[in-house]
N, C-alpha and C positions, 0 to 999 in steps of 0.2 A: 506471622499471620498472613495468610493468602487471600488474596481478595477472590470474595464470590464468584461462581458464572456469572453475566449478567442477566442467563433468561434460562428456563429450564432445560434440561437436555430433549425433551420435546419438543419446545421453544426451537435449541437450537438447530435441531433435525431438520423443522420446516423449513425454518432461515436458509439451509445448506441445499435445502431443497429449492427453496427461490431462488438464490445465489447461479442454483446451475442453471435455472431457466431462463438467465438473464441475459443470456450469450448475446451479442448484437453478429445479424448475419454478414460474413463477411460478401465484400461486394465481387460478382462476377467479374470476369473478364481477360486480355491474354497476361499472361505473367509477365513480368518486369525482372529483367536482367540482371543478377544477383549484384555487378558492379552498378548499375543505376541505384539500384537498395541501397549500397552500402553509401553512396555519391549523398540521397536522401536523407540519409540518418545523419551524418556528419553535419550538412546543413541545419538541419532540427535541432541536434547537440549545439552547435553554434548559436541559436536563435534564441532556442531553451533556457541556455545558459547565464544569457543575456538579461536572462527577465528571473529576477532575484527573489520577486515577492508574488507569491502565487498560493492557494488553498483550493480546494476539494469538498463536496458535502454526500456523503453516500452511504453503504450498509457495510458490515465489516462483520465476520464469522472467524474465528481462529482456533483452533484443534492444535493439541500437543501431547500425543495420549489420549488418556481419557480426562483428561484437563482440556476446558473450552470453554466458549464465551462468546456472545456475540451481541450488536444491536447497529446503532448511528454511528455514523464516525463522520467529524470535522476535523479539517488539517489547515493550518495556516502556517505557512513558511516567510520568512522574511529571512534571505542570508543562508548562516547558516544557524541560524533560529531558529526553533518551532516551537509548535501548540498545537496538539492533539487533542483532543476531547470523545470522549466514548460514552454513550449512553442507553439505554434499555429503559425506550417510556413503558414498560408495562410493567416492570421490577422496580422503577423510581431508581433502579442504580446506577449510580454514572464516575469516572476518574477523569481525570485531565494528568496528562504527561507534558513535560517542556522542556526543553534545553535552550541557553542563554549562556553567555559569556562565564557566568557563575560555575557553570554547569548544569545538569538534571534534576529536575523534581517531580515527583508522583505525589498529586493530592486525590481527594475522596477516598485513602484507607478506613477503615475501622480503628486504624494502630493512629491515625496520626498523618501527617505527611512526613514522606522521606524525601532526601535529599542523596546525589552522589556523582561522581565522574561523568558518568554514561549512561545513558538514558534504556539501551539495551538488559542490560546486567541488572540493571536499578526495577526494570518491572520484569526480569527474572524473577530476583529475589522475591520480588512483594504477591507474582501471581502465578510463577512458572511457567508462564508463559514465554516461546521461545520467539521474539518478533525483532529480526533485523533492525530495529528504529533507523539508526541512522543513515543504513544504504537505503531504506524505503523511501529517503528525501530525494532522490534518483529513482528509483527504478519505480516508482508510480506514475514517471512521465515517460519511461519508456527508454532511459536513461543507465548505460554502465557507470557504475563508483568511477570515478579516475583513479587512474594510481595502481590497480588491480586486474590483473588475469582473465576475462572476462569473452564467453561464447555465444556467437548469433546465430541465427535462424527466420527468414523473412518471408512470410507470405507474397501469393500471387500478387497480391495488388502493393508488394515494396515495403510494405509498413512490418513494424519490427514483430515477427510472430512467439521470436522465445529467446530468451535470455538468459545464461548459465553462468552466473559469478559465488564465489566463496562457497559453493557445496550448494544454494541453491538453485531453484531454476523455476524462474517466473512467463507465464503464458500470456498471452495479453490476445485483447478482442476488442475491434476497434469498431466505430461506427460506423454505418455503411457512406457517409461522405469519405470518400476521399480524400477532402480536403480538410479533415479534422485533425489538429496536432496533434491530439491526446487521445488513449485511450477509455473503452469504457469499460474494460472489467480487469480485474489483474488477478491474479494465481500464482504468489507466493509457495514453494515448497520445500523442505526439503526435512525427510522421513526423520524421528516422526512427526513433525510442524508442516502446520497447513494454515497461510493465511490467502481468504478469499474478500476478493471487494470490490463491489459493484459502485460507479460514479453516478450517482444522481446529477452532478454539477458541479464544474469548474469553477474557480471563483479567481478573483485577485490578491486575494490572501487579504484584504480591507477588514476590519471589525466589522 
């Protein structure tokens, strides 16, 4: 059994249509030295890295085909922990995903809740949906997986503009502070999956 869109494909049209309006303008000014970039991101990956417990509250659209979905998304990370939650106030429908020591689990099915190794494969199965889960614990901060093969690309103003690991290739649009560690919109891709999502706010990962 496949779980629902969460909103309708009109629904998620406009969504996709908000999503592109959301771009934050990047800030003027003279370019910074591809080695300066690179000096910048390394320190961020350090600092990042450092800080273990962290969450997200924002909009999230996902296309895989003609298979799609969209609404709310909350992320809370702790480790290598997490808890995702997705929801569509106007469909009343919503899942929650987790991984834990245990492993994965998908609740808010129709079938039940499932359990399994991998949090990726596990909401494959349940919605065909094709969403990287566990490198998105990285690269939503603008962060390569460790351990993996992995291609940069850095805007004028040093901050990391696109990012090429495991086949996909995520765009990132950052606030016009300069002085903001994180991004505010991310662009997941890689044909035929397209995940899009806009940050309303950073959080600490806290209940």
């Amino acid at each position: 059994m496949t779980l629902r869109p969460l909103i309708s494909s009109l629904g998620l049209a406009l969504l996709l249509a908000g999503l592109g309006g959301c771009a934050t303008t990047r800030p003027a000014g003279p370019a910074i030295p591809e080695a300066e970039a690179l000096a910048r991101q390394a320190q961020r990956e350090r600092e990042l890295r450092a800080d273990v417990r962290w969450g997200l509250e924002g909009r999230i659209a996902v296309t895989t085909g003609e298979q799609g979905g969209s609404g709310r998304i909350e992320w809370r990370q702790d480790g290598d922990a997490y808890e995702v939650a997705l929801s569509a106030p106007v469909t009343r429908q919503s899942w929650r995903l987790s991984r834990g020591p245990s492993g994965a689990r998908l609740e808010g099915l129709e079938g039940g809740t499932r359990s399994g190794p991998e949090a990726g494969g596990l909401l494959r199965e349940a919605t065909r949906w094709e969403i990287p889960v566990d490198s998105l614990a990285d690269w939503l901060r603008a962060l390569p997986t460790p351990g993996r093969p992995a291609a940069t690309r850095f805007g004028a103003d040093g901050r990391l503009a696109q990012l090429v690991q495991d086949g996909w290739t995520i765009d990132y649009t950052w606030p016009t502070d300069r002085a903001a560690p994180l991004p505010s919109r991310i662009e997941a891709r890689r044909e035929p999956a397209r995940v899009r999502l806009v940050v309303d706010r950073w959080t600490d990962g806290a209940e």
